[in-house]
C-alpha positions as CSV (number, residue, x, y, z in Angstrom):
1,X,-149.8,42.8,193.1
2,X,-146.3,44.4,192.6
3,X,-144.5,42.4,189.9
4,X,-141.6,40.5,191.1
5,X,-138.7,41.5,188.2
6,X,-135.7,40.0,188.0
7,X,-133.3,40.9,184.9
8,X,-132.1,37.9,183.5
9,X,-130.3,38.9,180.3
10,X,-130.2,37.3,177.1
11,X,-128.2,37.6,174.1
12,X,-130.7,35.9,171.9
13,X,-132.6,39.0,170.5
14,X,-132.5,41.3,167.3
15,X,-134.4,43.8,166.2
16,X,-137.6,44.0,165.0
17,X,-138.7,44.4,161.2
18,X,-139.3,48.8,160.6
19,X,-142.7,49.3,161.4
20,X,-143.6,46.2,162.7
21,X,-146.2,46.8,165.6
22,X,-146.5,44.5,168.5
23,X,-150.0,42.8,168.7
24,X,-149.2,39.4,169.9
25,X,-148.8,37.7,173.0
26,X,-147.4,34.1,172.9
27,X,-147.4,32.2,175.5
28,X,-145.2,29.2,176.4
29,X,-143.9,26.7,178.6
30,X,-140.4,25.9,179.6
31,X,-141.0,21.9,179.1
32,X,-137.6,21.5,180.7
33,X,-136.9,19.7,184.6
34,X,-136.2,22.4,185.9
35,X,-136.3,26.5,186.2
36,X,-132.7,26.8,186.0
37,X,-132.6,24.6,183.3
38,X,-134.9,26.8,181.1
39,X,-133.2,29.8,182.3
40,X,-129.8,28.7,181.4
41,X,-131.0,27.7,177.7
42,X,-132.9,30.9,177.5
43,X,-129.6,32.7,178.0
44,X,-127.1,30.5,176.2
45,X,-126.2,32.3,173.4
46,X,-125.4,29.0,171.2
47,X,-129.2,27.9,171.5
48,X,-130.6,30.9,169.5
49,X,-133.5,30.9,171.8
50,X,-135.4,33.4,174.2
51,X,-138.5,35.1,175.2
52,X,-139.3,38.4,176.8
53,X,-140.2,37.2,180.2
54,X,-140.1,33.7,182.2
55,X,-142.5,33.2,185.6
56,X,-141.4,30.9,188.1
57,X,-143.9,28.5,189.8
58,X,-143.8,31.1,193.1
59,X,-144.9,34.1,190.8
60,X,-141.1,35.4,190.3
61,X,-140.6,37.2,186.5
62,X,-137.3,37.1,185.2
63,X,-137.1,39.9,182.8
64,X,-134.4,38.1,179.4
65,X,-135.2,40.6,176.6
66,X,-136.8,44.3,176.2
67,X,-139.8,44.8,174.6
68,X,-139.0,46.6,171.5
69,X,-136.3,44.0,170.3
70,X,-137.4,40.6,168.9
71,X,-136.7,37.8,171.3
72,X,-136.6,34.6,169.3
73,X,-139.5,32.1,170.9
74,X,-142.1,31.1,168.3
75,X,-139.7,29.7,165.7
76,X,-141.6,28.4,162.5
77,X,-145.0,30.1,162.8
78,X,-147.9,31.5,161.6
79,X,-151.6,33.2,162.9
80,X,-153.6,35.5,160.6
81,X,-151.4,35.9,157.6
82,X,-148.3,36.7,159.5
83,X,-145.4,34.1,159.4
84,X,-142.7,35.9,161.4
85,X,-144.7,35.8,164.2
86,X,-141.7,37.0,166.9
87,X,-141.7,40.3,164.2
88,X,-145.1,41.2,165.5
89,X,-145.1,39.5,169.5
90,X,-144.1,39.5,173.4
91,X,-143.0,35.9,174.6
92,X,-144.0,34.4,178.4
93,X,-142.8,31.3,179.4
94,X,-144.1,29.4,182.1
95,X,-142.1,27.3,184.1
96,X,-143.0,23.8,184.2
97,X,-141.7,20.5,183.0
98,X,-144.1,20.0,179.7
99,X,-145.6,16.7,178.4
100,X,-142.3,15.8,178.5
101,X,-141.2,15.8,181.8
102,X,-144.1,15.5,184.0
103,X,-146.6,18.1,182.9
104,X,-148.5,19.5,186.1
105,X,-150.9,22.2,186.2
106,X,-150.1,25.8,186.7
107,X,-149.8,27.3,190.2
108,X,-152.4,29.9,191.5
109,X,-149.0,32.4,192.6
110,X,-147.7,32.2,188.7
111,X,-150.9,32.9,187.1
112,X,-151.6,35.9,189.2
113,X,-147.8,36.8,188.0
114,X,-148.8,36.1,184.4
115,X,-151.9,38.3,184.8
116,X,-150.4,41.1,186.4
117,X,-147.7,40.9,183.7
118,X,-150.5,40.7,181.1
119,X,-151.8,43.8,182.0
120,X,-148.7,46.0,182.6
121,X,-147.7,45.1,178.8
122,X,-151.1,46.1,177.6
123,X,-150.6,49.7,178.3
124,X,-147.8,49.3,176.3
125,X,-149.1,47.5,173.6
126,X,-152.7,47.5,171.7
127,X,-152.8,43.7,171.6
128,X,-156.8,42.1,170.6
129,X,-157.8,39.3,172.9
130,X,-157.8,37.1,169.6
131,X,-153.7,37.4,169.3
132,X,-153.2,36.4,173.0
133,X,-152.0,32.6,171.9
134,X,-150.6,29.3,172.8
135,X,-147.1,28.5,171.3
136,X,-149.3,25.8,169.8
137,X,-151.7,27.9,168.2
138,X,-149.4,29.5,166.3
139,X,-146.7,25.9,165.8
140,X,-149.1,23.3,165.6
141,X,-147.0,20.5,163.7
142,X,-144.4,21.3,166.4
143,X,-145.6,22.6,169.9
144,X,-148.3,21.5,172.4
145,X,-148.0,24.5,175.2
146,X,-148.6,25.4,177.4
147,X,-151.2,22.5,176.8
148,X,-154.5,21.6,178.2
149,X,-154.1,22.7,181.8
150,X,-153.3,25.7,180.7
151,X,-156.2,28.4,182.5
152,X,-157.0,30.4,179.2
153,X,-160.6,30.5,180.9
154,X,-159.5,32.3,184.0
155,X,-157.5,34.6,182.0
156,X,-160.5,35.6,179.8
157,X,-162.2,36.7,182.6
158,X,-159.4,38.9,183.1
159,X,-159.4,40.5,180.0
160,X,-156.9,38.5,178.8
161,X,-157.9,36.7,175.6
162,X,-160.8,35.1,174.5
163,X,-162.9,32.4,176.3
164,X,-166.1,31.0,174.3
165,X,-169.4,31.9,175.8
166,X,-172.7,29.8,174.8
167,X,-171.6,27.5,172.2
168,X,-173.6,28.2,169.1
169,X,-175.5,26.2,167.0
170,X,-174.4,26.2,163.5
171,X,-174.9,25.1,159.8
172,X,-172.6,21.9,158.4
173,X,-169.9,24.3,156.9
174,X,-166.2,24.0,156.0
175,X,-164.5,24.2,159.5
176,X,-161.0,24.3,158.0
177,X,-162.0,27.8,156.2
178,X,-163.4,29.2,159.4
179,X,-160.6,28.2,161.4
180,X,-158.7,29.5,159.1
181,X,-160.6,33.1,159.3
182,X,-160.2,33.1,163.0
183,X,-156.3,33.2,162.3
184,X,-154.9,29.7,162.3
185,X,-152.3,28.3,159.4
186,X,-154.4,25.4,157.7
187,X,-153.3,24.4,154.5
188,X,-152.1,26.0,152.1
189,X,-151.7,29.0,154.2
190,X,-150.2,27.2,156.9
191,X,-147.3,24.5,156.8
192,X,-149.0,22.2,159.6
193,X,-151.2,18.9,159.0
194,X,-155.4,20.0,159.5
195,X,-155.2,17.4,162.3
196,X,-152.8,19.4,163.9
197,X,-154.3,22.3,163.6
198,X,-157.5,21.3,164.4
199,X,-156.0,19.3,168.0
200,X,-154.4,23.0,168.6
201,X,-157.6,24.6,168.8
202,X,-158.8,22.2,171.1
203,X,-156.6,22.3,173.4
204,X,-156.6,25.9,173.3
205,X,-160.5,25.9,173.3
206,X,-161.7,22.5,174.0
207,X,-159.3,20.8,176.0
208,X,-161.9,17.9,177.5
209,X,-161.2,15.7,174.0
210,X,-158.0,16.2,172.1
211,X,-158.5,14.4,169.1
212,X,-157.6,16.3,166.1
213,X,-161.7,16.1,164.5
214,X,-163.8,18.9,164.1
215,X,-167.1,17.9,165.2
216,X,-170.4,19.7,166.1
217,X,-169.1,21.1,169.2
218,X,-166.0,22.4,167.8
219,X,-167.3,24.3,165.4
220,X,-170.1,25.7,167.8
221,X,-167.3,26.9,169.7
222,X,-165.5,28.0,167.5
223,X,-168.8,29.9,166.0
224,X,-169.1,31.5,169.6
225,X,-165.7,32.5,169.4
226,X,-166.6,34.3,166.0
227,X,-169.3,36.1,167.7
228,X,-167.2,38.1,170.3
């Protein structure tokens, strides 16, 4: 598939920290009514927001911000120790309307764009499939996407990410800690509530039962996660 780039220019981007090497990906939606809605705040230099790139629902990648500078789309953040999280990362955003506005799943033709994307930055970039995030992995007090219709299964099997296998069986532990070693921000590291952060991995990883409690089967997953 031949990627469908269309530059879209932003003013919202700096550059990054000296040294700083890219090994995220965060990925978003636009959680707005519409795609020229997202696009125009994207490129409105008095909203102090952008990404790198934003898919359309018909696969089409508007290109707002080059690699090497810092595009401004996590905000507030933090995943395994690092709290400038745009320092280190590339930002997608998906159109579609959010929790907010309707929130629908994700067409076949955009997540063969986002895949094909996903790839031609990786041979850019040496980015681990355990820093391919959500924007609420890395913001859970504040962000929910690209939610729980989000495909991160399908984009495992692409080499994109991490899916769990088996789920194993594991010993009564401290799930906070463990979370926390797999790179989320729970407290004290991270600013956001444990519910929060805990509801973020499940809808990352678990997306059948949202409820912010670390049971059995969360931690198994999260234990098979460990494993990979």
């Amino acid at each position: 598939m031949k990627l469908r780039l269309v530059e879209c220019p932003s003013p919202n981007h700096d550059a990054r920290p000296p040294g700083a090497a890219i090994d995220m990906l965060v990925l978003h939606y636009t959680g707005m009514k519409t795609a020229d809605e997202a696009l125009n705040r994207l490129c409105d230099a008095t909203a102090k927001v952008s990404a790198h790139y934003t898919i359309d629902r018909t696969g089409r990648i508007w290109r707002h911000v080059a690699e090497e500078r810092r595009a401004w789309h996590a905000g507030a953040s933090f995943w395994a120790g690092e709290k400038n999280v745009n320092a280190r990362s590339i930002g997608i955003e998906l159109v579609n309307p959010g929790h907010e506005f309707g929130y629908t799943p994700f067409p076949e033709e955009q997540i063969a764009a986002l895949l094909e994307l996903c790839h031609n930055i990786f041979t850019r970039h040496a980015i681990p499939a355990r820093r391919v995030l959500g924007h609420s992995d890395v913001a859970p007090a504040r962000k929910t996407d690209p939610g729980e219709l989000f495909p991160w299964q399908t984009l495992a099997a692409a080499g994109i990410g991490l899916w769990p296998g088996t789920p194993l069986p594991t010993a009564e532990g401290n799930f906070a800690a463990t979370l926390s070693r797999f790179g989320y921000g729970v407290p004290p590291q991270g600013e956001a509530p444990l519910k929060d952060v805990i509801a973020a991995f499940q809808r990352h990883f678990r997306p059948s039962c949202i409820d912010g409690v670390a049971d059995a089967q969360c931690a198994a997953i999260l234990a098979a996660l460990l494993a990979l």
